[in-house]
N, C-alpha and C positions, 0 to 999 in steps of 0.2 A: 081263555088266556092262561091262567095259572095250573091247566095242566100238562100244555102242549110244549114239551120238550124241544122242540126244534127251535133255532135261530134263525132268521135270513140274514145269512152273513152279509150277502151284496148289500142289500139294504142296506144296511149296516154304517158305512165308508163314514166315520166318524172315527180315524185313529188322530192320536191327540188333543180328543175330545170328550167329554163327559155327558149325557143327558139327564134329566131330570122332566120327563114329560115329553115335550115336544118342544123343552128349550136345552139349544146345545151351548157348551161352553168352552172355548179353546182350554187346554191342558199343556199344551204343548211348551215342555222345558219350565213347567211349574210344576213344584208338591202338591198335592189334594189331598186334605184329607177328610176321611169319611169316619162318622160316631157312630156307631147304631148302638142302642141304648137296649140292651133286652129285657130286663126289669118295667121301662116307659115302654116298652114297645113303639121306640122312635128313631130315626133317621136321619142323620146331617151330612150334609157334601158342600168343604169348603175348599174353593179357591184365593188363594193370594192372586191378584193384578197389578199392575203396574200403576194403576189410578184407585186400587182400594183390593176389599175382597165382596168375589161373591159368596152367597150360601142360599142351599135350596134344602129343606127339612120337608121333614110331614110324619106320617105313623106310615106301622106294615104291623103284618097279623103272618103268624105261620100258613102257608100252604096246606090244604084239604089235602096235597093227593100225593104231593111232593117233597119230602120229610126236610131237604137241604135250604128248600125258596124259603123269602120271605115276597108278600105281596104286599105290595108298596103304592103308597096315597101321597103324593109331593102336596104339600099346602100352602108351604110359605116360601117366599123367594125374593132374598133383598140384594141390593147392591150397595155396601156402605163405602164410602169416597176417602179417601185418606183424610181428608178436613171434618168428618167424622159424619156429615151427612150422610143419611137414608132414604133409600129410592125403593118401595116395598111395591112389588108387583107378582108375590102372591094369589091375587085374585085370578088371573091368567090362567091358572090349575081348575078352579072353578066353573072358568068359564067353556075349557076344554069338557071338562066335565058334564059340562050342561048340554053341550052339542053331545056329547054321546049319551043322551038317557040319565044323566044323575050318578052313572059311575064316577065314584074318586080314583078308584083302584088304576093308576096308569104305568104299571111296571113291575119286573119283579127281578132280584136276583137270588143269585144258586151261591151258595159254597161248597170249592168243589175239594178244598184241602186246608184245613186248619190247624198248624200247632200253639205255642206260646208265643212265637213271634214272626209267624205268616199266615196270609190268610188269603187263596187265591180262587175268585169265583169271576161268576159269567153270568149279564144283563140280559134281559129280553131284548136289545137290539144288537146283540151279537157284541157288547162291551166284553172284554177280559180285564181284570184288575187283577193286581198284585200289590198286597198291600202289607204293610208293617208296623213295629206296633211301636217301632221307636222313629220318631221325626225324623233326626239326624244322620239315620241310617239311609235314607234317599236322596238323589243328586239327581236335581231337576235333566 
């Protein structure tokens, strides 16, 4: 997985969509945004909803082969409700996990261009992001 360059695009057919494993998330005419913390070697992808936000974190480790990837472990995954309750289904990565052999590792993305206030890369299911460094600057 983390070293095979290609995407299946077709696969793919998640535009205005974000995955995190094998759970998708509508994007469509929402901000997302994404923390990756390189210090923690950690991961966050948040949505705002109409009923709350979601967020899906976990760690990644640099790529063996691929200098730009990180390889990506989703762990946790909640849905907090605008009335501030928590729906944590997390464990869902785990359990994808366990059907494949005990791998976490279930993703990776590329950066394919970085300055101090863009940063545009590509998921293993053929995502493209474009992302920024200031909120305000994006118009769902």
């Amino acid at each position: 997985m983390e070293g095979n360059p290609n995407i299946d695009t077709p696969r793919a057919n998640v535009q205005g969509s974000v995955r995190a494993g094998n759970l998708v998330v509508d994007t469509s005419r929402r901000v997302t945004t994404q923390t990756i913390n390189v210090e923690q070697l950690t991961i966050e992808n948040k949505v705002d909803q109409d009923f709350g936000t979601i967020t899906v974190g976990g760690s990644f480790r640099p790529s063996k082969t691929i200098k730009t990837r990180a390889v990506v472990s989703f762990e946790t995954a909640n849905i907090t409700l605008n009335d501030g309750f928590v729906l944590q289904f997390g464990f869902l990565f785990s359990l994808i996990a366990a059907f494949r052999g005990g791998n976490k590792e279930n993703g990776w993305l590329e950066t394919t261009f970085l300055d101090e206030d863009l940063r545009i890369g590509r998921g293993d299911k053929g995502s493209l992001f474009v992302l920024t460094r200031e909120k305000d600057a994006v118009a769902p």
